[in-house]
N, C-alpha and C positions, 0 to 999 in steps of 0.2 A: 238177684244177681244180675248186674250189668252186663248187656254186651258188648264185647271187645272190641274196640277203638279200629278202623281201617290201617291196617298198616300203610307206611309212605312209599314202598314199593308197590303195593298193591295199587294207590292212589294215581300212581305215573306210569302205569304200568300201561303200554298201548302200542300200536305198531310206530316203528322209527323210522322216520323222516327218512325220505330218500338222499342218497347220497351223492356229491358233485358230479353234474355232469359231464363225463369225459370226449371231447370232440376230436377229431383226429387233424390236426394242424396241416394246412395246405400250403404246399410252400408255393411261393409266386415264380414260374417257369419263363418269364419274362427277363429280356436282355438289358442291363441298364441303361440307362439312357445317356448318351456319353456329352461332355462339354461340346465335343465339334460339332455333332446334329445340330444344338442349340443354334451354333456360328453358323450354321450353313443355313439354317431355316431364316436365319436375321440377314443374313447376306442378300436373299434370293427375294426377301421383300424390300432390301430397299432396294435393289438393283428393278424388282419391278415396279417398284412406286416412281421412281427415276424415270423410266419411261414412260409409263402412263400420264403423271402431271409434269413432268417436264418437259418430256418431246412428243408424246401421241398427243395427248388437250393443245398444247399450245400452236400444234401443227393444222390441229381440227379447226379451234377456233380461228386462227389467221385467213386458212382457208374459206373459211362462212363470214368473214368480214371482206377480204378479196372480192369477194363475191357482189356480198350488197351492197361494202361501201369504199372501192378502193381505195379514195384519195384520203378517206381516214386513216385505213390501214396503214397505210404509208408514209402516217407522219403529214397530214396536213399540209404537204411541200407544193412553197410557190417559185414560179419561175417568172423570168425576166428573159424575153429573146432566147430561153434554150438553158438560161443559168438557173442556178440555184441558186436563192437569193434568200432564205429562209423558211418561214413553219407562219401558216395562217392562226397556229394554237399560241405564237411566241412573239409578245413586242420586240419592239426593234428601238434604241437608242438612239434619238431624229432631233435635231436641231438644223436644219437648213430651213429658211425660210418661207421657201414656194412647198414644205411638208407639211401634212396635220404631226401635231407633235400628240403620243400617245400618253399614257398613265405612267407617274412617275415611278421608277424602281430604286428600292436599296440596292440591288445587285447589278445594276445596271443588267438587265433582260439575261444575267448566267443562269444557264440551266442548269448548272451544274456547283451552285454556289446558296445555298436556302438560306433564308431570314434563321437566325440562330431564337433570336426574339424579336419579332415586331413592335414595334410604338403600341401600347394599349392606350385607351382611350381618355386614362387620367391620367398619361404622361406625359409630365414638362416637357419632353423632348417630341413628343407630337406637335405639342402646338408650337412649339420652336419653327419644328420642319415647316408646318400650315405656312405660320407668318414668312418663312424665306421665298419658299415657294413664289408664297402670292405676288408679294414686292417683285419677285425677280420676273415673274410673268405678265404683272400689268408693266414694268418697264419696259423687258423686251419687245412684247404685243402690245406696245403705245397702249393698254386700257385705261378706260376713264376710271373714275374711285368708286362709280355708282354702279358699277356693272357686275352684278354678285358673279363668284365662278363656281362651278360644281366641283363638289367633294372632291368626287372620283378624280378631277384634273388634277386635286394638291395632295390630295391621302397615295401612299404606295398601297399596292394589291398585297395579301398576304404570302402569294408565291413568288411575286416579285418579275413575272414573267407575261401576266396579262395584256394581251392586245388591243382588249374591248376598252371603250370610251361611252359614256350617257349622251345620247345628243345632242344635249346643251355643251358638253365639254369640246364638242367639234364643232357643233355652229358657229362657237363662239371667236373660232380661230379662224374662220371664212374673210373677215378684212384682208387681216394681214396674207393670210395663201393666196385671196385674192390679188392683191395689188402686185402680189411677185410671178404670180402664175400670168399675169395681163402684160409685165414687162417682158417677160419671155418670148411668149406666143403673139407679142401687139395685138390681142385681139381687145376690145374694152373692155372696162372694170365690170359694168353691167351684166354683162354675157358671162363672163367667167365666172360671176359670183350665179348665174342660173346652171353653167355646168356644172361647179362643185356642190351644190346644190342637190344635184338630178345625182351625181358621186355619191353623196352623202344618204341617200335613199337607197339608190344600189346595195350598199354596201349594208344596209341597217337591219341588227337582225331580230326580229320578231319575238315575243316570250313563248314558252312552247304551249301550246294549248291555248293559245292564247290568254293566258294568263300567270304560267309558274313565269315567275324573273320579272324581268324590266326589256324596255329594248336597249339594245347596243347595240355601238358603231367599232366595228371592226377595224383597226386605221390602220394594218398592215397592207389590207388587200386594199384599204381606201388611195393610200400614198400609191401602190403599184399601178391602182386604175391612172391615177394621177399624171404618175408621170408617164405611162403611156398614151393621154390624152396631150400632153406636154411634147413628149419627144424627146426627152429629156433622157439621157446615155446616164448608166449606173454602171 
């Protein structure tokens, strides 16, 4: 006689599984947070961002350049007997004859006028400018054909406001300023062409470190020195 089979109650028969834990729900006692907080906290930084980079840095900084380097601070500004006569950082548009003349501009020297696009350097229209340039500077300045001229005298600067010249672009104009700075002053061609010369030195400014750049000849403050070795009323 077999024994009887386990029944299938018997089989499952065991303790039951715990049943969901019930937690008691917390409700959040916090006030909500309204749209205006938001406005008033965004107000409150840009009003303080406003002054800290807009009027406290730029009052600091002006301040610490006053300091070490006023005549930067201030715009580079040259005078003439007492006048303002412009910015040592700004050409000036020069054709009289007893001038050095500076670097040519598209904008004629406006600060306030940029190159929209510059002549790049495979554009027909550069070498257009080159060749008018050149013509029109070796006629004016009586130059011979063999006399090469520096870039810098025929290419415009990218800002179009550049004062500096390579010192070959001002030596080269030492005849001509000479022979008008000598009818002026009667003194001889010889002598004039040793003071603009000693000018031309003055005025030259060094690479930094002696070596980042090139040197430049500054021709704004050059022409000022100029005509006040001249006597010359502006």
């Amino acid at each position: 006689m077999s024994a009887p089979e386990p029944s299938i109650t018997a089989m499952t028969a065991g303790p039951s599984p715990p049943g969901p834990r019930r937690e008691r729900a917390v409700l959040d006692t916090r006030p909500p947070i309204r749209p205006r907080t938001h406005l008033r906290a965004t107000v409150v930084l840009v009003v303080v961002g406003i002054l800290v980079l807009g009027v406290l840095y730029p009052i600091v900084v002006t301040g610490i350049a006053e300091v070490l380097n006023p005549s930067g601070a201030n715009g580079s500004l040259v005078r003439q007997n007492g006048t303002l006569v412009g910015s040592s950082l700004v050409g000036q548009s020069v054709n009289l004859t007893y001038l050095f003349w500076g670097r040519v501009s598209l904008t004629d020297y406006n600060t306030t006028q940029g190159v929209a696009q510059p002549y790049g350097p495979t554009d027909p229209a550069l070498a257009a400018w080159l060749n008018e340039t050149e013509q029109y500077l070796r006629t004016d300045w009586n130059l011979t054909l063999n006399q090469s001229l520096p870039l810098d005298l025929l290419a415009p600067s990218y800002s179009g406001t550049d004062p500096y010249l390579v010192p070959a672009g001002v030596l080269i104009q030492v005849p001509r300023v000479g022979h008008a700075i000598a009818n002026i002053t009667r003194v001889s061609f010889d002598r004039t062409v040793g003071v603009l010369t000693r000018l031309i030195h003055q005025n030259t400014q060094m690479p930094l470190f002696g070596t980042v750049g090139e040197q430049v000849v500054n021709v704004v403050t050059l022409d000022l020195a100029l005509i006040n070795y001249a006597g010359i009323r502006v």
